[in-house]
MMTF fields as JSON, N, C-alpha, C and O atoms, coordinates in Angstrom:
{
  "mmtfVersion": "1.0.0",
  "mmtfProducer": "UNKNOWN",
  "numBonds": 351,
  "numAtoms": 352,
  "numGroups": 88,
  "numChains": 1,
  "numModels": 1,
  "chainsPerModel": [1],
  "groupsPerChain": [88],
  "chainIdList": ["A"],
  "bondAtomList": [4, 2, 8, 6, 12, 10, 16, 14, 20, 18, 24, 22, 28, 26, 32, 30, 36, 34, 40, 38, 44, 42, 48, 46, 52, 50, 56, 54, 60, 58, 64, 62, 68, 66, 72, 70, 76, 74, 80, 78, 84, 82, 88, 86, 92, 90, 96, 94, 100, 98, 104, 102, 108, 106, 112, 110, 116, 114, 120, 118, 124, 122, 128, 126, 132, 130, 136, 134, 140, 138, 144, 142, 148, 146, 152, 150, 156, 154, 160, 158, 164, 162, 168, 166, 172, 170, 176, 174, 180, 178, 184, 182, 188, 186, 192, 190, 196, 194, 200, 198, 204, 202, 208, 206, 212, 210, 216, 214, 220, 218, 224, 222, 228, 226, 232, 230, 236, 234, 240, 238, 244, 242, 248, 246, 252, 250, 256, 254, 260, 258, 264, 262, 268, 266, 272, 270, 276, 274, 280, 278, 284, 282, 288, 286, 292, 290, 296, 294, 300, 298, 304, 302, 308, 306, 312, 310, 316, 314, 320, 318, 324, 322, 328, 326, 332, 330, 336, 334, 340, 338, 344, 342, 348, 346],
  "bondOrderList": [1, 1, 1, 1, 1, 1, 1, 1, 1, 1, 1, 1, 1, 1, 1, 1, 1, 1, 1, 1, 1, 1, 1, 1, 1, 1, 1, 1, 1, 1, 1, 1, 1, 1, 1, 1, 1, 1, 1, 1, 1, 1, 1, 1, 1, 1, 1, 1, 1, 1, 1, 1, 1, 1, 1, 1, 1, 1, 1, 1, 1, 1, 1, 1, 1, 1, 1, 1, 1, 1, 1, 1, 1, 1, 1, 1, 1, 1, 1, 1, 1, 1, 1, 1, 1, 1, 1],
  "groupList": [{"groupName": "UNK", "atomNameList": ["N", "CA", "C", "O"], "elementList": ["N", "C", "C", "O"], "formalChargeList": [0, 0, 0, 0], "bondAtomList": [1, 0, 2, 1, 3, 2], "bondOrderList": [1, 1, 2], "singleLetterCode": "X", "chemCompType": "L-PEPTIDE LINKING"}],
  "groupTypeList": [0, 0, 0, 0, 0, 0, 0, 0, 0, 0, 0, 0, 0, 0, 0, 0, 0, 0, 0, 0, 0, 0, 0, 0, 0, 0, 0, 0, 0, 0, 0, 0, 0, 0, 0, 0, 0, 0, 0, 0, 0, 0, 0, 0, 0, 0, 0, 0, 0, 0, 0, 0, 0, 0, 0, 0, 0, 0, 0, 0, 0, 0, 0, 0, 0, 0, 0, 0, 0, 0, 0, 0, 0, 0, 0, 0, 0, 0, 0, 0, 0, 0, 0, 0, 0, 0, 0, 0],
  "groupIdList": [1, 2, 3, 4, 5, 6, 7, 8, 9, 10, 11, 12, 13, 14, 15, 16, 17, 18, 19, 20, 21, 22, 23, 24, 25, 26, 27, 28, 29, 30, 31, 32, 33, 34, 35, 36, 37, 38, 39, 40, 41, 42, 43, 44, 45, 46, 47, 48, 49, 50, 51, 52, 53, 54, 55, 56, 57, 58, 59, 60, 61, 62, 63, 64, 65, 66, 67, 68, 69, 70, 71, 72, 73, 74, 75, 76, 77, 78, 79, 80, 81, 82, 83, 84, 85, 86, 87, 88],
  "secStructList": [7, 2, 2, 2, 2, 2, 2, 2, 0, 0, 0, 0, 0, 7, 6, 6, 2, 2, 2, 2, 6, 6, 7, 7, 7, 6, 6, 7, 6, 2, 2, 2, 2, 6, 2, 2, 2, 2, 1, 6, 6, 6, 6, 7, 2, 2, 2, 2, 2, 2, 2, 2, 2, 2, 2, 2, 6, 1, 1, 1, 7, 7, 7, 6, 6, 2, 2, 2, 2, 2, 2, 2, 2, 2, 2, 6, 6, 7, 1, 7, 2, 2, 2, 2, 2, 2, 2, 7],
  "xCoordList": [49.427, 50.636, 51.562, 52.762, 51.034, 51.571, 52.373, 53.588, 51.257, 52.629, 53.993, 55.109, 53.369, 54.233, 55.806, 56.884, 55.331, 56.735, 57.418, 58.49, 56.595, 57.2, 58.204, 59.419, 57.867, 58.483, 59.655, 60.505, 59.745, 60.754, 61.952, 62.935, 61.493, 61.96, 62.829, 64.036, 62.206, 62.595, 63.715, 64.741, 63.539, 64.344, 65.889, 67.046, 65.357, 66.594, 67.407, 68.615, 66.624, 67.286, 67.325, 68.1, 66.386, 66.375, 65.696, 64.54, 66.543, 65.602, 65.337, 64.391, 65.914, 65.846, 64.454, 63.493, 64.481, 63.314, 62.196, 61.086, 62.429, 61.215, 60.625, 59.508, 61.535, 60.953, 60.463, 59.759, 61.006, 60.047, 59.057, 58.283, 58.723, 57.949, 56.071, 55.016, 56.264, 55.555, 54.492, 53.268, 55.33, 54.262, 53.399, 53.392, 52.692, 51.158, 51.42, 50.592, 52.165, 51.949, 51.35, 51.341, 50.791, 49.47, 48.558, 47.894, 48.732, 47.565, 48.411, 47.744, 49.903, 50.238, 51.837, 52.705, 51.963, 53.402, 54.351, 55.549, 53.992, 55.213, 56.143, 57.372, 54.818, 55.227, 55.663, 55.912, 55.552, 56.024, 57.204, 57.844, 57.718, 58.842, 60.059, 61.216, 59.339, 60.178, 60.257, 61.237, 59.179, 59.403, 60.626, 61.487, 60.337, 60.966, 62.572, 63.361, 62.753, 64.139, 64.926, 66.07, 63.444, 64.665, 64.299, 64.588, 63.841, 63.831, 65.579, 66.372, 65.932, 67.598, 68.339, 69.555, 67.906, 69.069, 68.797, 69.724, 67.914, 68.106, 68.526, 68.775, 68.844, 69.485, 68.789, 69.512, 67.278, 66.158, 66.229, 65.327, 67.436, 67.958, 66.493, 65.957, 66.071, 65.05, 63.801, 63.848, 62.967, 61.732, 62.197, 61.568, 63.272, 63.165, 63.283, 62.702, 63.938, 63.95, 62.343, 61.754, 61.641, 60.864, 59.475, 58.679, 59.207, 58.989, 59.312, 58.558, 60.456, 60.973, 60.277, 59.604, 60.947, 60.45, 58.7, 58.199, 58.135, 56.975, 56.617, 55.549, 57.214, 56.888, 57.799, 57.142, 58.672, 59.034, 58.251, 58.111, 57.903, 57.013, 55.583, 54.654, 55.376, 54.184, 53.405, 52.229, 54.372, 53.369, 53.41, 53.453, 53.379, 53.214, 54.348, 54.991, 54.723, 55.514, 55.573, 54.598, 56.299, 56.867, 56.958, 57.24, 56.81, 56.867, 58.633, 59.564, 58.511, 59.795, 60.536, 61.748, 59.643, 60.423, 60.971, 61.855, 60.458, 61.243, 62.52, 63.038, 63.044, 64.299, 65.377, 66.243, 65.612, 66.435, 66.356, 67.452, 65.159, 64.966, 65.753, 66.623, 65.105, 65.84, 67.236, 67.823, 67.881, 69.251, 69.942, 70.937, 69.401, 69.994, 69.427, 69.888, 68.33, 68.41, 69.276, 69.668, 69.514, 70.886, 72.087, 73.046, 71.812, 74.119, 73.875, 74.634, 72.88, 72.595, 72.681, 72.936, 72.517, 72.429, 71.216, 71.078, 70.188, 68.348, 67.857, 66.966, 68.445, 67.644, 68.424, 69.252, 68.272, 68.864, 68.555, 67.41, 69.135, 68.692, 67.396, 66.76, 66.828, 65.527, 64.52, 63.407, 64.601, 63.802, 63.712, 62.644, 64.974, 64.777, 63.76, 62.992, 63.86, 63.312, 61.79, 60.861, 61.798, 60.068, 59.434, 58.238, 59.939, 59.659, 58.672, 57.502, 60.05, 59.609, 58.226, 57.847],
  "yCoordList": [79.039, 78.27, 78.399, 78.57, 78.32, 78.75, 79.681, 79.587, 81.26, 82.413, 82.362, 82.818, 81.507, 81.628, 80.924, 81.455, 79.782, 78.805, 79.901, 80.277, 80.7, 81.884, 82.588, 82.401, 83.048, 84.281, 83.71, 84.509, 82.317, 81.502, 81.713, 82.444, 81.008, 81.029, 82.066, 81.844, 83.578, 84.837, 84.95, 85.596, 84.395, 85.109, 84.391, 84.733, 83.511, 82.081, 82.646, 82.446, 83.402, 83.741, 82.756, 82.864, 81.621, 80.541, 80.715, 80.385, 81.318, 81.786, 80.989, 81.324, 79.989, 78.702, 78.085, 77.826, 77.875, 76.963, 77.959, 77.544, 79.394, 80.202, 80.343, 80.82, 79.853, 79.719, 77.984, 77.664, 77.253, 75.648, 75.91, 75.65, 76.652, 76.804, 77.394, 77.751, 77.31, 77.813, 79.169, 79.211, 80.122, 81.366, 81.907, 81.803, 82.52, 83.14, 84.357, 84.656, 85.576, 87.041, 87.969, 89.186, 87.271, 88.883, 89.397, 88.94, 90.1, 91.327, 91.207, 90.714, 91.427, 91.447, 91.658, 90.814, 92.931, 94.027, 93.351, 93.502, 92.58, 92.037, 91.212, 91.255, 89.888, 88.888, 89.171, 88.477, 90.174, 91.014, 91.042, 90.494, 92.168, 92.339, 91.009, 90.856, 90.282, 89.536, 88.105, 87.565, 87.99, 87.531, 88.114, 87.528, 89.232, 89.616, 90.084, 90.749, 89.512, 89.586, 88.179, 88.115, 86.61, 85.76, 85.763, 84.593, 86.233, 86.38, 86.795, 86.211, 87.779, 88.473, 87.62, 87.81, 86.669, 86.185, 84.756, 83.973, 84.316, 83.304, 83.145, 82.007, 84.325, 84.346, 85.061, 85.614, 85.606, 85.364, 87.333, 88.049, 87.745, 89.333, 90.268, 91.238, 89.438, 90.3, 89.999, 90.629, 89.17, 88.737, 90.004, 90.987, 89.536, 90.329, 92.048, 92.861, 92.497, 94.178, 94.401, 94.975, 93.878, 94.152, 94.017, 94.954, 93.021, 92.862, 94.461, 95.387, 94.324, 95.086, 96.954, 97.668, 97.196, 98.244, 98.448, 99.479, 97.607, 98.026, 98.246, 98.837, 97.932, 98.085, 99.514, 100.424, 99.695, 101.352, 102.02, 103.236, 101.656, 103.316, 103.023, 103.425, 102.209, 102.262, 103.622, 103.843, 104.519, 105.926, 106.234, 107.24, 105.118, 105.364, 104.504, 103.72, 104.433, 104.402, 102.418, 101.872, 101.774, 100.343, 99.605, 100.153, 98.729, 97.604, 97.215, 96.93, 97.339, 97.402, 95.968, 95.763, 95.137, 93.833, 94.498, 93.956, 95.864, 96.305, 96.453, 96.449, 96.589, 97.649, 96.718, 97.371, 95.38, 94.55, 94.405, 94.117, 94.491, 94.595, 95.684, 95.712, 96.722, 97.834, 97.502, 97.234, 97.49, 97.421, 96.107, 96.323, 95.13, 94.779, 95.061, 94.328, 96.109, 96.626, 97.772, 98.092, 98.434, 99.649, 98.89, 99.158, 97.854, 97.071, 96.785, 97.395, 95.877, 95.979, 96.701, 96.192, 98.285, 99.05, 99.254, 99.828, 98.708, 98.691, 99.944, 100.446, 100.588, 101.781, 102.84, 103.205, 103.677, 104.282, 105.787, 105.823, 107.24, 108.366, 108.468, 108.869, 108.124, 108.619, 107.885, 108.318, 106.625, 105.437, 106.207, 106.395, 106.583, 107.559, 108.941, 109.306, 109.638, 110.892, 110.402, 111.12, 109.579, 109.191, 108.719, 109.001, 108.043, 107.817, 109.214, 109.595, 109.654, 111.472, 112.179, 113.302],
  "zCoordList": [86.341, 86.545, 85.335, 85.546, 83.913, 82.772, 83.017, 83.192, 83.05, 83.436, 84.158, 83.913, 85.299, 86.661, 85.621, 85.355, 85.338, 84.642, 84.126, 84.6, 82.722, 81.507, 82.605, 82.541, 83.17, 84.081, 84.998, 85.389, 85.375, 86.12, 84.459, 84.337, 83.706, 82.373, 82.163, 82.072, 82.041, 81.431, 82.794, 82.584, 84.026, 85.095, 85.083, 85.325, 84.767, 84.351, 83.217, 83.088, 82.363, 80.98, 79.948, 78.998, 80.106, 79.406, 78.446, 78.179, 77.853, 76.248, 75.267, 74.554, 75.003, 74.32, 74.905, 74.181, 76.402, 76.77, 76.932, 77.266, 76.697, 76.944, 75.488, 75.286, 74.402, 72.883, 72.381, 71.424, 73.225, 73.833, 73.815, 72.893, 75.087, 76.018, 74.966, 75.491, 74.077, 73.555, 73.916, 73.789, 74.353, 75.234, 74.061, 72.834, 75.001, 73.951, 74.1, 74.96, 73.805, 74.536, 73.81, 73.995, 72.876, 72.585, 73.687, 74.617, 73.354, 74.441, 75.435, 76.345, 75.944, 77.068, 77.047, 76.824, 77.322, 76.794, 77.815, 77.577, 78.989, 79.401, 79.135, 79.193, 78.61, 78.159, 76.03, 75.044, 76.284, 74.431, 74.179, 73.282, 75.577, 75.422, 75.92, 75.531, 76.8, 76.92, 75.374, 74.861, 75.17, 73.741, 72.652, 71.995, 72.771, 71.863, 72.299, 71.628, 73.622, 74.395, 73.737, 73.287, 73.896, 73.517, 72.232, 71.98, 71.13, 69.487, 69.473, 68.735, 70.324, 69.923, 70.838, 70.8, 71.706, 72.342, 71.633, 71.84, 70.97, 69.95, 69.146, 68.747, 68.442, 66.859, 66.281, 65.452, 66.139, 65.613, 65.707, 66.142, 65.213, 65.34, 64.755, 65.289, 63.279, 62.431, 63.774, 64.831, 63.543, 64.519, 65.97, 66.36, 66.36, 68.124, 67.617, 68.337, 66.545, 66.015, 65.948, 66.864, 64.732, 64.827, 65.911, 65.851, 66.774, 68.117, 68.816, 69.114, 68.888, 69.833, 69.601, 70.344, 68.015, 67.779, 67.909, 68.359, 67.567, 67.678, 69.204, 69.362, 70.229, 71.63, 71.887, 72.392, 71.711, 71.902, 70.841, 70.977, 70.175, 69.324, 69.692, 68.991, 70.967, 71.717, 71.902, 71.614, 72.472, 72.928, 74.538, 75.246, 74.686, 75.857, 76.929, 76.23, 78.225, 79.107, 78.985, 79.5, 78.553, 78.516, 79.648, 80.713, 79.591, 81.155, 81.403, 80.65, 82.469, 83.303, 82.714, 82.773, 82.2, 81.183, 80.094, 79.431, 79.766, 78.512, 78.234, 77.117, 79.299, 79.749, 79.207, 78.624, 79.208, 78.894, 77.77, 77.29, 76.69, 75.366, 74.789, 73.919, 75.646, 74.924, 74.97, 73.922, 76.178, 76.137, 75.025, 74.332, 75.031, 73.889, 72.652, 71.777, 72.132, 70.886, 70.444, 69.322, 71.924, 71.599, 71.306, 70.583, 72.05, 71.82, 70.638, 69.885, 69.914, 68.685, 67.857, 66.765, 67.906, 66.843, 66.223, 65.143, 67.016, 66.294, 66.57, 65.885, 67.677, 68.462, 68.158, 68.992, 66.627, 66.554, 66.319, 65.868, 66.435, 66.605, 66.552, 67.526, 65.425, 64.318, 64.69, 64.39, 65.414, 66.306, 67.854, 68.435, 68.359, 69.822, 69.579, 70.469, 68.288, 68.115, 67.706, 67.336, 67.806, 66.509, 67.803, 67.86, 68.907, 70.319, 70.677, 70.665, 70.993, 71.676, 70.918, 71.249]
}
């Protein structure tokens, strides 16, 4: 029931109450990236970069929650050439 709320939360965009909300997301790249979605839509620019980066220099293929991370680490300016090439 926990998850279920997080994920009403992340869909709402209630990033404030999804950083309330006290979520647990270790061991679990969905609830990562979306952590680290409201770290940058909180203010919290350093915490959600680094979050963030460490989930693209994963290795491997990112959870479809990523995609909004990423996109606001490119409008940001976090995701840059040498971060895309170190990906590859």
């Amino acid at each position: 029931l926990e998850r279920v709320w997080w994920e009403e939360l992340a869909r709402r965009a209630d990033w404030p109450g999804w950083m309330r909300a006290g979520v647990r997301s270790e061991g679990d790249d969905t609830l990562r990236c979306l952590h680290a979605q409201a770290l940058l839509a909180t203010g919290d620019r350093a915490g959600g970069e680094t979050l963030g980066k460490a989930l693209w220099l994963r290795g491997d293929s990112a959870p479809p929650a990523c995609d909004a991370t990423f996109a606001a680490m490119t409008r940001l300016g976090m995701l840059n050439p040498s971060l895309r090439h170190e990906r590859i």
